[in-house]
C-alpha positions in Angstrom: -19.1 49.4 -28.7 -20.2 45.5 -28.5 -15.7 44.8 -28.5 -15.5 47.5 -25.4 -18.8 45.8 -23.2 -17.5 42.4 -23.9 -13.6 43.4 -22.9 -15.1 45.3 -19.8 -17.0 42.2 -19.2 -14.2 40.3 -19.4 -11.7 42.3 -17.0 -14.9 42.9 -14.4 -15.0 38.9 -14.0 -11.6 38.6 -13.6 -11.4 40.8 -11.2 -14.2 39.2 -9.2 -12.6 35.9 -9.8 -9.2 37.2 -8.2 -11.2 39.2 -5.2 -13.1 35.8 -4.2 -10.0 34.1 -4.6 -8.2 36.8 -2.4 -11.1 36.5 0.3 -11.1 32.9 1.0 -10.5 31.6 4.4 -6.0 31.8 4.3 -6.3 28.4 6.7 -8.2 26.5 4.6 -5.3 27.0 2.1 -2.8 26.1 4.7 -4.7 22.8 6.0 -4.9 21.7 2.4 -1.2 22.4 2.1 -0.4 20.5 5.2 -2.5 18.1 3.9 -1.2 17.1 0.6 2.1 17.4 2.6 1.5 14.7 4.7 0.1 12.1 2.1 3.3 12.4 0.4 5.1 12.0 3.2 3.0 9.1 3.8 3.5 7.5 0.8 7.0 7.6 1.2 7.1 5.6 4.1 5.0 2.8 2.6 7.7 3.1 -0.2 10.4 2.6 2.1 8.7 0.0 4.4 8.0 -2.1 1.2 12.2 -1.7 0.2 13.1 -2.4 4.0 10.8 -5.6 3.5 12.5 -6.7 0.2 15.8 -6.1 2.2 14.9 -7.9 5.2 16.0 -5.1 7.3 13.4 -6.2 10.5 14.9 -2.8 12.5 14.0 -0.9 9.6 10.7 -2.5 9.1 9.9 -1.9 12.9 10.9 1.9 12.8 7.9 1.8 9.9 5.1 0.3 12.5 3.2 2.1 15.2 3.6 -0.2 18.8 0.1 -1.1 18.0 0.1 -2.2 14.4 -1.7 -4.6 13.5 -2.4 -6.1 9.8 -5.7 -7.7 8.6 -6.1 -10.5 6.1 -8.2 -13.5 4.7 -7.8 -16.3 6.7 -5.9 -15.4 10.0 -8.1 -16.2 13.1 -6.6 -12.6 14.1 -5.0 -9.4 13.8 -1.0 -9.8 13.6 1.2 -7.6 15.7 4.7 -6.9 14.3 6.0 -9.9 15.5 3.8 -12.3 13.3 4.7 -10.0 10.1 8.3 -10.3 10.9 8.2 -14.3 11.1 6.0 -14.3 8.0 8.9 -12.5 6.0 11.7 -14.8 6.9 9.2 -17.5 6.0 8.3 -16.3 2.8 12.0 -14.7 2.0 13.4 -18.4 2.9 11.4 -19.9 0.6 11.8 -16.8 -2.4 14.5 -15.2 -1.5 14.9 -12.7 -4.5 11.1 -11.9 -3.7 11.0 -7.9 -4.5 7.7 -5.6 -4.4 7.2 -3.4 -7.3 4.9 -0.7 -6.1 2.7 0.2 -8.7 0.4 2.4 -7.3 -0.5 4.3 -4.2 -3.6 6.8 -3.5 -3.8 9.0 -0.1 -6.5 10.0 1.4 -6.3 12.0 4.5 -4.2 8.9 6.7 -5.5 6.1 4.6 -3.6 4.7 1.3 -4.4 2.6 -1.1 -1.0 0.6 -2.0 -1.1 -1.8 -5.3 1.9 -3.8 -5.8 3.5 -6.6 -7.6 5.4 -9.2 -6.5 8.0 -11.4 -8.1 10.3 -14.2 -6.6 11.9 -17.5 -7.4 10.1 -20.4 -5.9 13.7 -21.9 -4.4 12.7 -23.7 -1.2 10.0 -25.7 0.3 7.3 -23.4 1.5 4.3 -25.2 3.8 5.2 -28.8 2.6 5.0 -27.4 -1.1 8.4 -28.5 -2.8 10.4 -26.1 -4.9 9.3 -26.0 -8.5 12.2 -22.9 -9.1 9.6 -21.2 -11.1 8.5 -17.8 -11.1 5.8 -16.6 -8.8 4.1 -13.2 -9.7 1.7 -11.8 -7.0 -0.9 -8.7 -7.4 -1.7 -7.7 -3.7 -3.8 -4.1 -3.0 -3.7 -3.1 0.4 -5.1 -0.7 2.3 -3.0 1.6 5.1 -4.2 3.6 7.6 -1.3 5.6 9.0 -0.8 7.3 12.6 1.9 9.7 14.1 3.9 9.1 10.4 3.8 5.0 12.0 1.9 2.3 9.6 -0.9 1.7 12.6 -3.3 -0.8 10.5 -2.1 -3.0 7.4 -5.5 -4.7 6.0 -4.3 -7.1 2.9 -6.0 -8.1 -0.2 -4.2 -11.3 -1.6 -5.2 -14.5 -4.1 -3.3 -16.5 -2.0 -5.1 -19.8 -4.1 -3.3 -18.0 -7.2 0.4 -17.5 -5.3 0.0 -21.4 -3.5 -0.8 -23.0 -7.6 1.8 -20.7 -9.0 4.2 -23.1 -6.5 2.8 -26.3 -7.2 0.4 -26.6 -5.3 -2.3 -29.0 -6.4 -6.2 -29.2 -6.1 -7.9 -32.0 -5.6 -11.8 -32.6 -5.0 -13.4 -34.1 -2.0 -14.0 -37.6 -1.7 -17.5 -38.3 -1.4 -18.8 -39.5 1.9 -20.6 -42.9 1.9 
């Protein structure tokens, strides 16, 4: 008798399991579908506009940026428009030209991501009156996304540009006292 109560247990919670899962609001299913949906498709496109960076491909790059991006870091006076990031590439591609991103992690949520990557070049040419030590610079940037339309709308950067700048030879020196 105790076997049969605990099957019939068993089966009657099941079935309300399946009957409240039956029940629930169909459109809440389909917005979390849609959703998930677009935070892959998100990350996508921060894949690609990372490999159309390492490729120099400044059409591509554009096709990846709303007409008002704008990206966000330490030490700029203000907001760059695509323009700015573009001339920052060539920059930074003249002086490491086999610079590539390795994108180690990315986290979505809703139109925001979360975008970890690591980046490796050859120090080969002068960069802002640093000479060329033709070392290795590795780079860990995390940088947050917020995305509009399927377009990269806001770029905000987390770098240790002091890190990067030593890695290529830069050197520190203290302040002279003032008299």
């Amino acid at each position: 008798m105790k076997k049969h109560f605990n099957y019939l247990s068993i089966v009657l919670l099941t079935l309300i399991i399946c009957l409240a899962i039956g029940c629930t609001d169909k459109s809440e299913l389909e917005k979390f579908k849609a959703n998930a949906q677009t935070q892959e498709q998100n990350k996508e496109i921060v894949r690609n506009l990372f490999a159309a960076v390492d490729k120099n491909d400044f059409d591509k790059i554009k096709s990846y940026l709303a007409d008002d991006f704008t990206l966000e870091a330490a030490g700029l006076n203000q907001p760059w428009k695509q323009e700015d990031l573009i001339e920052d590439i060539k920059t930074s591609y003249a002086s490491l030209p086999d610079y590539i991103h390795h994108v180690e992690d990315i986290i979505a949520e809703g139109n925001r991501l979360m975008v970890k990557t690591k980046g490796q070049g050859t120090f080969k040419n002068q960069y802002q009156g640093i000479l060329p030590t033709g070392k290795p610079v590795v780079e860990t940037v995390v940088s947050v996304i917020t995305m509009a339309n399927g377009k990269v709308k806001n770029w905000w950067v987390i770098s240790d540009n002091l890190a990067t700048m030593l890695q290529m030879g830069m050197e520190l020196k203290p302040a002279k006292a003032k008299k």
